[in-house]
C-alpha positions as CSV (number, residue, x, y, z in Angstrom):
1,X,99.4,-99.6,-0.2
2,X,95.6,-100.6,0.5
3,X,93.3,-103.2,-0.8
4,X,89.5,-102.8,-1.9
5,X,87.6,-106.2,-1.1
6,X,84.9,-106.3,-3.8
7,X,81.5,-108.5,-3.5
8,X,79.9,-107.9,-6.9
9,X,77.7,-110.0,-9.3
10,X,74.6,-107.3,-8.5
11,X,73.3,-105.1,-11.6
12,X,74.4,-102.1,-11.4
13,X,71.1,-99.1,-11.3
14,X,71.0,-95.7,-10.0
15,X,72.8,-91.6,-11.2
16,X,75.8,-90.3,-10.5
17,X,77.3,-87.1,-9.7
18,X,80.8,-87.5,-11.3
19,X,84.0,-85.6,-10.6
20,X,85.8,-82.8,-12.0
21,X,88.8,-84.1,-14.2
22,X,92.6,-84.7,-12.7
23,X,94.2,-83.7,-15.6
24,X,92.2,-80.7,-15.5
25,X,92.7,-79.5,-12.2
26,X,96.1,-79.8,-11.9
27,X,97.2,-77.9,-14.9
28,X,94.8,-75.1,-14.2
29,X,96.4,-75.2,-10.4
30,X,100.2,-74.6,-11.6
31,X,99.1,-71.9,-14.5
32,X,97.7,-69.9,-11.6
33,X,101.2,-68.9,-10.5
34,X,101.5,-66.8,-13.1
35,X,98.8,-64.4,-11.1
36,X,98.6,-62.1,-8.8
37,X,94.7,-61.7,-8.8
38,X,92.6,-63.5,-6.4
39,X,91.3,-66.8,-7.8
40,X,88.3,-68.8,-7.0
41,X,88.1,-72.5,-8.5
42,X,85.0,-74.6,-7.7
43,X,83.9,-78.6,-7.8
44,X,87.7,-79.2,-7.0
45,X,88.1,-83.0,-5.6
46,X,89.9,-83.9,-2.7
47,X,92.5,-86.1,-4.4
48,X,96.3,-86.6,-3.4
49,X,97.7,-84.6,-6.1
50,X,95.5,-81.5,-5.2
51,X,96.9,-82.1,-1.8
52,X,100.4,-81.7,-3.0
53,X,99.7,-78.1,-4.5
54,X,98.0,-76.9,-2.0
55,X,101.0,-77.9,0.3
56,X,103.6,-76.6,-2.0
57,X,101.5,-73.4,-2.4
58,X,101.8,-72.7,1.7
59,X,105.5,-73.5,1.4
60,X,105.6,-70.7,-1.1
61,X,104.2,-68.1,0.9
62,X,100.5,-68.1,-1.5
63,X,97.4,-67.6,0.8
64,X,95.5,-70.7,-0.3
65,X,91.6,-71.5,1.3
66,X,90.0,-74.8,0.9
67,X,87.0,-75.8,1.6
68,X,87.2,-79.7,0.9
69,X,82.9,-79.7,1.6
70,X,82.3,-76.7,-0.8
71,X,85.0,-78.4,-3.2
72,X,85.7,-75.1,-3.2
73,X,89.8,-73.8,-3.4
74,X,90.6,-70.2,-3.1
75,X,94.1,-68.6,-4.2
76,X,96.5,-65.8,-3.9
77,X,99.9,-65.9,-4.7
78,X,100.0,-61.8,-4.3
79,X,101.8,-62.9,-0.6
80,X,104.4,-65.1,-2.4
81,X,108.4,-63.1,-1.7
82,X,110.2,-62.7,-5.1
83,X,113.1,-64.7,-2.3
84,X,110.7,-67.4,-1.7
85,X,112.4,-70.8,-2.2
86,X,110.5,-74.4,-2.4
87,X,111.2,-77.8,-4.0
88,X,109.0,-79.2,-6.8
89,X,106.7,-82.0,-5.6
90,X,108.3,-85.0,-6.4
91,X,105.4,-87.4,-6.4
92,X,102.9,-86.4,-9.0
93,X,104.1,-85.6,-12.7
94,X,102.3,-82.8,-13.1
95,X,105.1,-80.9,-11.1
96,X,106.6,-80.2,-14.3
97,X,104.0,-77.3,-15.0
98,X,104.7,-75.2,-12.1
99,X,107.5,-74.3,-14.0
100,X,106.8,-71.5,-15.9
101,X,104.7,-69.9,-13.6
102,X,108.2,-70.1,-11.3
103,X,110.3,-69.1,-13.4
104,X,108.0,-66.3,-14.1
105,X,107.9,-65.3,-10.5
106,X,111.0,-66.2,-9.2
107,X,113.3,-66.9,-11.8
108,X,114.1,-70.2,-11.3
109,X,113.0,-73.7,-10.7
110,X,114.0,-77.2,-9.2
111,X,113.1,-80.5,-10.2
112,X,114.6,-83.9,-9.1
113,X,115.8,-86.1,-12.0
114,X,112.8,-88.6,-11.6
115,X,109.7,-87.4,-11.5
116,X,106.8,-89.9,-10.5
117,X,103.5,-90.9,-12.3
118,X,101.9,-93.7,-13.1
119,X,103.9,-96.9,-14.3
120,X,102.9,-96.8,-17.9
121,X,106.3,-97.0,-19.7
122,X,109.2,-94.3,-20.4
123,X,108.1,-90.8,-20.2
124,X,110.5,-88.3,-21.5
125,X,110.9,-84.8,-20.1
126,X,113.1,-83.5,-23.3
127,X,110.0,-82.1,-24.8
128,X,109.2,-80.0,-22.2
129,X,112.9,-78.7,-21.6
130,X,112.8,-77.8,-25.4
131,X,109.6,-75.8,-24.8
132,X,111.4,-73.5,-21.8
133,X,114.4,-73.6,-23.7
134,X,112.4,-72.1,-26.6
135,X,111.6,-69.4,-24.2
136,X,114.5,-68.2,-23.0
137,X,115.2,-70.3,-20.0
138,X,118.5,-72.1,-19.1
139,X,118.2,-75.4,-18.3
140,X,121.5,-77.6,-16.3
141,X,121.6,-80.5,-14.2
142,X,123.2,-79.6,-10.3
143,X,123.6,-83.0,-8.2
144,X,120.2,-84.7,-8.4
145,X,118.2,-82.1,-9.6
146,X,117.3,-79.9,-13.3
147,X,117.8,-76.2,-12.8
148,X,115.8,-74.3,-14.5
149,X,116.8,-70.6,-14.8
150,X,114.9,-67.8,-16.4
151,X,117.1,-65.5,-18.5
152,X,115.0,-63.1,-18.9
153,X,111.5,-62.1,-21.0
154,X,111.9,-63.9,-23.9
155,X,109.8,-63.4,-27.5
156,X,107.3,-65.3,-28.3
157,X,108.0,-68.8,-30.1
158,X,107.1,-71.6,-32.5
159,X,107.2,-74.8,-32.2
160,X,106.2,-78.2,-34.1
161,X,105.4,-81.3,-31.3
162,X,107.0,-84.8,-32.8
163,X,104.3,-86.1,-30.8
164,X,101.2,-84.6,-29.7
165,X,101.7,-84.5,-25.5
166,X,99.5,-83.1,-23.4
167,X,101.7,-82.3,-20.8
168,X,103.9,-80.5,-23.3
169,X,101.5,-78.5,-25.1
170,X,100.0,-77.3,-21.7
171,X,103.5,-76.3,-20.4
172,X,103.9,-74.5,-24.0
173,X,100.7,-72.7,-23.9
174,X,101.0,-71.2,-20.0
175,X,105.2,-70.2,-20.8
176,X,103.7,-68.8,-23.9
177,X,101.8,-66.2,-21.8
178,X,105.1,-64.8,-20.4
179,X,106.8,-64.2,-23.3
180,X,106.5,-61.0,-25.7
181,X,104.3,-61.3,-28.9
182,X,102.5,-64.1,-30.3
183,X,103.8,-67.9,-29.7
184,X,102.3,-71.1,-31.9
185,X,102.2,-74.4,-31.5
186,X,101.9,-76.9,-34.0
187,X,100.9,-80.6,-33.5
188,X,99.1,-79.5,-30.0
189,X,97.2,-81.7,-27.9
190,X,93.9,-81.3,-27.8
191,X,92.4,-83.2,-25.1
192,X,89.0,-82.2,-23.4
193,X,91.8,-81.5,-20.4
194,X,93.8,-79.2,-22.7
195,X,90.6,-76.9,-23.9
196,X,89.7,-76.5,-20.5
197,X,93.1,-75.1,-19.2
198,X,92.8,-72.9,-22.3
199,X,88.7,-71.8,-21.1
200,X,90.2,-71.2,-17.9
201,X,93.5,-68.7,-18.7
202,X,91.0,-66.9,-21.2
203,X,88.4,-66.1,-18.6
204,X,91.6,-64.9,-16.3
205,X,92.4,-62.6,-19.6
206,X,94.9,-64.6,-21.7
207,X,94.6,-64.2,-25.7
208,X,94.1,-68.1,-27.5
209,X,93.5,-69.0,-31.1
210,X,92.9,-72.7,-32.0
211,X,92.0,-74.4,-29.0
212,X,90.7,-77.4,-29.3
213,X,92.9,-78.3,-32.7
214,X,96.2,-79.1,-33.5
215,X,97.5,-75.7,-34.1
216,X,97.5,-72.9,-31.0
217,X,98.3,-69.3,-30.9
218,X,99.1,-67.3,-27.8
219,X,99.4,-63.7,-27.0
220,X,101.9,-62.9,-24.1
221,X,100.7,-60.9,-22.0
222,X,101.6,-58.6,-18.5
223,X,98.6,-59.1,-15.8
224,X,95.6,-61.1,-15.5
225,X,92.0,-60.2,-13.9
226,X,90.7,-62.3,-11.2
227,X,88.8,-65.2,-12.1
228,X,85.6,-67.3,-10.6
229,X,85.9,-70.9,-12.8
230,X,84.0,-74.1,-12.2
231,X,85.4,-77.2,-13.2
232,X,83.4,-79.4,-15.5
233,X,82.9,-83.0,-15.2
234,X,85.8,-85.8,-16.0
235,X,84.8,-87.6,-19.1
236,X,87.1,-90.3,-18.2
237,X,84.9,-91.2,-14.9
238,X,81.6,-90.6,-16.8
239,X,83.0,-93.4,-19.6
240,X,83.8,-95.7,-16.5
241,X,80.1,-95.3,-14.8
242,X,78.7,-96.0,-18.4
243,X,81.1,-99.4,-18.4
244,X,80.0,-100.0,-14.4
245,X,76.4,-100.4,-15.9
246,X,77.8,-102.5,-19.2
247,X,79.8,-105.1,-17.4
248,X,77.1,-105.8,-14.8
249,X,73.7,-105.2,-17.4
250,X,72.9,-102.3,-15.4
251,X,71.0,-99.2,-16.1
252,X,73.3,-96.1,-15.0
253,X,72.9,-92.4,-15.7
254,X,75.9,-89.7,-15.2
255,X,75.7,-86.3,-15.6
256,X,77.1,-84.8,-19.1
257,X,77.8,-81.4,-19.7
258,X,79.7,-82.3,-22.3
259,X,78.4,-85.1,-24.9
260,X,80.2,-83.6,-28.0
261,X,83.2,-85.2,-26.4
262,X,81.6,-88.2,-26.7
263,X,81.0,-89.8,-30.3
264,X,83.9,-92.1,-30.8
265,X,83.4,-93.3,-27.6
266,X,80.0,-94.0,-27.7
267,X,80.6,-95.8,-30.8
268,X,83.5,-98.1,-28.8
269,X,80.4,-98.8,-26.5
270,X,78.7,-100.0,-29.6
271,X,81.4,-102.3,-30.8
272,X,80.3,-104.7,-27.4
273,X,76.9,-104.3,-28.3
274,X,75.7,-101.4,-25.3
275,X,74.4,-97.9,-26.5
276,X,74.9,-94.5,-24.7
277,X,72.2,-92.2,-24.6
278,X,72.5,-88.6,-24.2
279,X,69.5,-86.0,-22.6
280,X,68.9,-83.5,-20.9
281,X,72.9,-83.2,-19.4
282,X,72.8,-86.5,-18.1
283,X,74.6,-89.7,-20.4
284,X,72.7,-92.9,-19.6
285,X,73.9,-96.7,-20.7
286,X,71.0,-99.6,-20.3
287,X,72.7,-102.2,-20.7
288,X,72.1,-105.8,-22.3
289,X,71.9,-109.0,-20.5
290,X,74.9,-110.0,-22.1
291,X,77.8,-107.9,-24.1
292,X,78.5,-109.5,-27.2
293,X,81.8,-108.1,-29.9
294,X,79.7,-106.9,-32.9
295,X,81.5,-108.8,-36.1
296,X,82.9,-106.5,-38.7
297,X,82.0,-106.2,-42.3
298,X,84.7,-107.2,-43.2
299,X,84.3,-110.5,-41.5
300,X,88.0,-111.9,-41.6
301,X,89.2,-109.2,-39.2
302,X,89.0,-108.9,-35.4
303,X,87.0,-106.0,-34.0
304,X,89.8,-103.4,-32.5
305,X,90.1,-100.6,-29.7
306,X,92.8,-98.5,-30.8
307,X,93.9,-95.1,-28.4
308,X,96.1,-93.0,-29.3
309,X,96.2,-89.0,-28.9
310,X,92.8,-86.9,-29.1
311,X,90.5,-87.6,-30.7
312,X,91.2,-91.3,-30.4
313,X,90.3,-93.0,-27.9
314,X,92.5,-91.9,-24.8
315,X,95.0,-94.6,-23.9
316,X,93.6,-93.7,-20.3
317,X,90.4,-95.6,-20.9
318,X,91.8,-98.4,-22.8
319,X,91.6,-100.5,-19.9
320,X,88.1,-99.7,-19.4
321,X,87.3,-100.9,-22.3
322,X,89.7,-104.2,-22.0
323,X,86.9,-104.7,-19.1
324,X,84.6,-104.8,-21.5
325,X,86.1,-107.1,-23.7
326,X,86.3,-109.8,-21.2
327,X,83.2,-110.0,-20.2
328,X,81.8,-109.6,-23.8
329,X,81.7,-113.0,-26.1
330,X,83.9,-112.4,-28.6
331,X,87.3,-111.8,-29.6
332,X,88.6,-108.1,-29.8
333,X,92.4,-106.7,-30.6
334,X,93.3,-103.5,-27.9
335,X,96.2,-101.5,-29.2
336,X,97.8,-98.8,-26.7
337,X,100.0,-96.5,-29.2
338,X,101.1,-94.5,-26.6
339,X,102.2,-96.7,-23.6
340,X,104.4,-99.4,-24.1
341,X,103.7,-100.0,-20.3
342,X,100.3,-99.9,-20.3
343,X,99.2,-104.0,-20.7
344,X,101.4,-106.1,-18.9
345,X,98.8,-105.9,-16.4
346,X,96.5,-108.5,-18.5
347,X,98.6,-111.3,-16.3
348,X,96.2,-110.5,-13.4
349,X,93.1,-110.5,-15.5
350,X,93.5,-114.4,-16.3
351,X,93.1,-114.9,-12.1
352,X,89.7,-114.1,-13.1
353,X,89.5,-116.5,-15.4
354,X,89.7,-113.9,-18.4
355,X,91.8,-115.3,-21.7
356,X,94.1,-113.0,-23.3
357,X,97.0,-112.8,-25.3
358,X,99.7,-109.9,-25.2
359,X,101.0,-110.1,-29.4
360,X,103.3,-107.1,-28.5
361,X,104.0,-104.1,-25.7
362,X,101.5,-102.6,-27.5
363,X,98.6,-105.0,-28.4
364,X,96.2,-107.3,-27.0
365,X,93.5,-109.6,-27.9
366,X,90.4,-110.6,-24.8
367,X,88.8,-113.8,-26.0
368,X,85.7,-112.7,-23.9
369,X,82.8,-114.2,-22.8
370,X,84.2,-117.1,-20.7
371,X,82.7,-117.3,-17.3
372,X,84.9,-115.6,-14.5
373,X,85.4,-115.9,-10.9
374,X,86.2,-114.1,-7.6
375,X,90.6,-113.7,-7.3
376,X,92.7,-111.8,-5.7
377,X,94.3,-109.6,-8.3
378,X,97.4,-106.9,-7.9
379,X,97.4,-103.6,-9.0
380,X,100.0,-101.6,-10.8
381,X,100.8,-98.3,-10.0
382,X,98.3,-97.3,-13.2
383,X,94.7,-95.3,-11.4
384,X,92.7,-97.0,-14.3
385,X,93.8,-100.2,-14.2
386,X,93.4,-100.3,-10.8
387,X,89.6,-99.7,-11.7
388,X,89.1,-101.5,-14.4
389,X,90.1,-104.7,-12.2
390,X,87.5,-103.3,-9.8
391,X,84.6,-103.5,-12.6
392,X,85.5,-107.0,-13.5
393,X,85.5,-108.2,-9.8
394,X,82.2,-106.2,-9.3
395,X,80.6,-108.0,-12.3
396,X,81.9,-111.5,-10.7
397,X,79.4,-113.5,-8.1
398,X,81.3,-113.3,-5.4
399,X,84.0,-111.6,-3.1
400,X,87.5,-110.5,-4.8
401,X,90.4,-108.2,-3.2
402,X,92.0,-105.9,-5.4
403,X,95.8,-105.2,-4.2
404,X,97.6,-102.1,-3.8
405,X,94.5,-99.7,-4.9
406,X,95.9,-96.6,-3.9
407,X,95.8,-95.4,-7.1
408,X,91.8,-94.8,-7.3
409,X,92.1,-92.0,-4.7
410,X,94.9,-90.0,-7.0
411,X,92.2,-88.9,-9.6
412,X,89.2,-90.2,-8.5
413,X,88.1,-89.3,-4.3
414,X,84.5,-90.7,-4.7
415,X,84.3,-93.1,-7.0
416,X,83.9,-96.2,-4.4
417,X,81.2,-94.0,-2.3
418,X,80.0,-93.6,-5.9
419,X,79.9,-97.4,-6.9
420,X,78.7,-98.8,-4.0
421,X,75.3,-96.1,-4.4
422,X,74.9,-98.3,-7.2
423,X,74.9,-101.5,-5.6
424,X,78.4,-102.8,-5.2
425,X,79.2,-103.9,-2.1
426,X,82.8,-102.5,-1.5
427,X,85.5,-101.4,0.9
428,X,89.0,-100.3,1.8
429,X,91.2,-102.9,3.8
430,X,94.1,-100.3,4.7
């Protein structure tokens, strides 16, 4: 694991390009095993995961081109042997959606028991062995792995999500094109993420009703057309560059394909006293000299941050935002409903100088506002954690070291190229 030394305290000015989204790419990347058409995929970044598929892809026998200074990836899996045999990626969760296309193709698939991620708290894979089982497939456990065995074409399905995953209405929606008929699912995600997997298999053919909401229908269907798709940008890094300029009273514009995605979070911005503005495909945030937690109405209760599924605020950002509510005066509650992982992190935060107080797995309260100073913090396993600590240290007069901030590069290639463009002075100690 690597450190970033950090020597911030500068405000923040200048536009940023922004990358395509992680949780984007990847699911597009494993749906494209269930074609044989030539694909071309464009503004892909050069992050770890993406290096895993494009590995695994070679294993398989898929001719795979890319050009990491085009961002460019070009596939075809028309080479791949019906005999071909190759072993999940362990490292990266996102694994798990390979497996329809596999079981498509080859009829079966191999996953070990523990699949990595980030450390945000227990993450289940019985949703997503109900979905393949719901298809037809036959799911067993052999030594340290799950087997997963395709039966045959199955008919299309229903299905009603206790819970609202991503992952697992993404693994639903890509078996669904393999099966015969129509398939629905009820209670889907409906991430930004999730409509764009859905963009991308319609311009490679597939049949999709509802993206976007809570209910999807899919047709099945037999072949798909070659497809040219351009990846838009990652709302989570635009919402972090907007927070870059907030925490430091900067001025920083990102460009914003996308800024109907936006409202509730540009009303979170507004709860710390900084406005978003949106023109012209660009999002910009001028910030104040000093953040400030506007008071409610009702004037007894403490300004809260929930994030929970779309169209909450994502429980990714949340500890952008917790960045925010250090450094503005005030007192604010931050309540993960997702991850019961996702806050025991605030330990490192009072290094800084930062007071909070964890009520619950779930909940914290920043009493911001306090003046903070250069530490040496520790990251968890968590990719915006590890940059939310980076936004406080750059806000801070002075030089910190941020531990174990390997997770940056997972989803994000550029970002401190990006940030020190703006003014941060920054580096890798590896």
């Amino acid at each position: 694991m690597t450190a970033l030394r950090v020597r911030g305290g500068q405000r923040l000015k200048g536009q940023i390009e922004p990358s395509a989204n992680k949780n984007a790419v990847l699911p597009v990347l494993c749906a494209t095993l269930l074609s044989d058409a030539p694909i071309m995929l464009r503004n892909v970044p050069e992050i770890t995961d993406v290096q895993r598929i494009h590995a695994f892809f070679a294993d398989l026998g898929s001719t795979v081109d890319w050009n990491r200074d085009a961002k460019t990836l070009a596939i075809d899996h028309s080479s791949i042997s019906p005999d071909a045999k190759a072993k999940l990626p362990q490292a990266m969760r996102a694994s798990i959606m390979m497996i329809p296309g596999l079981l498509a193709r080859l009829g079966e698939a191999r996953l070990e028991h523990e699949v990595k991620g980030c450390t945000l708290g227990a993450r289940e894979i019985d949703p997503h062995v109900a979905v393949f089982k719901a298809f037809g497939a036959e799911v067993s456990h052999e030594k340290k792995d799950i087997v997963f065995r395709n039966k045959g074409k199955a008919d299309g399905a229903r299905m009603w999500l206790e819970y609202a995953s991503v992952t697992t209405t993404e693994n639903f929606i890509i078996s669904a094109l393999t099966a015969r008929g129509t398939s629905q699912i009820v209670n889907a995600a409906c991430e930004p993420h999730v409509q764009e997997l859905c963009s991308f298999l319609e311009k490679m053919g597939a049949r999709i009703e509802g993206k976007g909401t809570s209910m999807v229908s899919v047709e099945g269907a037999s072949e798909f057309t070659s497809v040219d798709y351009t990846f838009v940008e990652d709302f989570h890094e635009i919402t972090t560059f907007l927070a870059l300029a907030a925490v430091t009273g900067g001025d920083i514009s990102v460009r914003n394909t996308r800024p109907g995605d936006f409202m509730l979070i540009d009303q979170t911005f507004e709860k710390f006293g900084a406005k978003v503005s949106h023109e012209d495909g660009w999002s910009r945030l001028n910030a104040p000299a000093q953040l400030e937690v506007q008071q409610n109405f009702t004037s007894h209760l403490t300004t809260k941050v929930e994030a929970a599924p779309w169209p909450y605020i994502p429980a990714d950002l949340l500890p952008i935002f917790i960045a925010l509510g250090v450094k503005a005066k005030g007192q604010t509650m931050f309540w993960n409903k997702v991850y019961e992982g996702g806050l025991t992190w605030h330990t490192e935060l009072s290094l800084f100088g930062a007071h909070t107080l964890l009520c619950d797995p779930h909940r914290l309260i920043t009493f911001g506002g306090d003046k903070l100073v250069p530490a040496t913090v520790t990251s968890p396993y968590i990719i915006r954690v590890a940059i939310a600590m980076l936004m406080v240290a750059s806000s801070i007069d002075g030089e910190s070291t941020i531990l174990d901030a390997d997770p940056i590069r997972r989803a994000h290639p550029d970002f401190v190229a990006n940030i020190d463009s703006l003014g941060v002075d920054v580096s890798w100690d590896d």
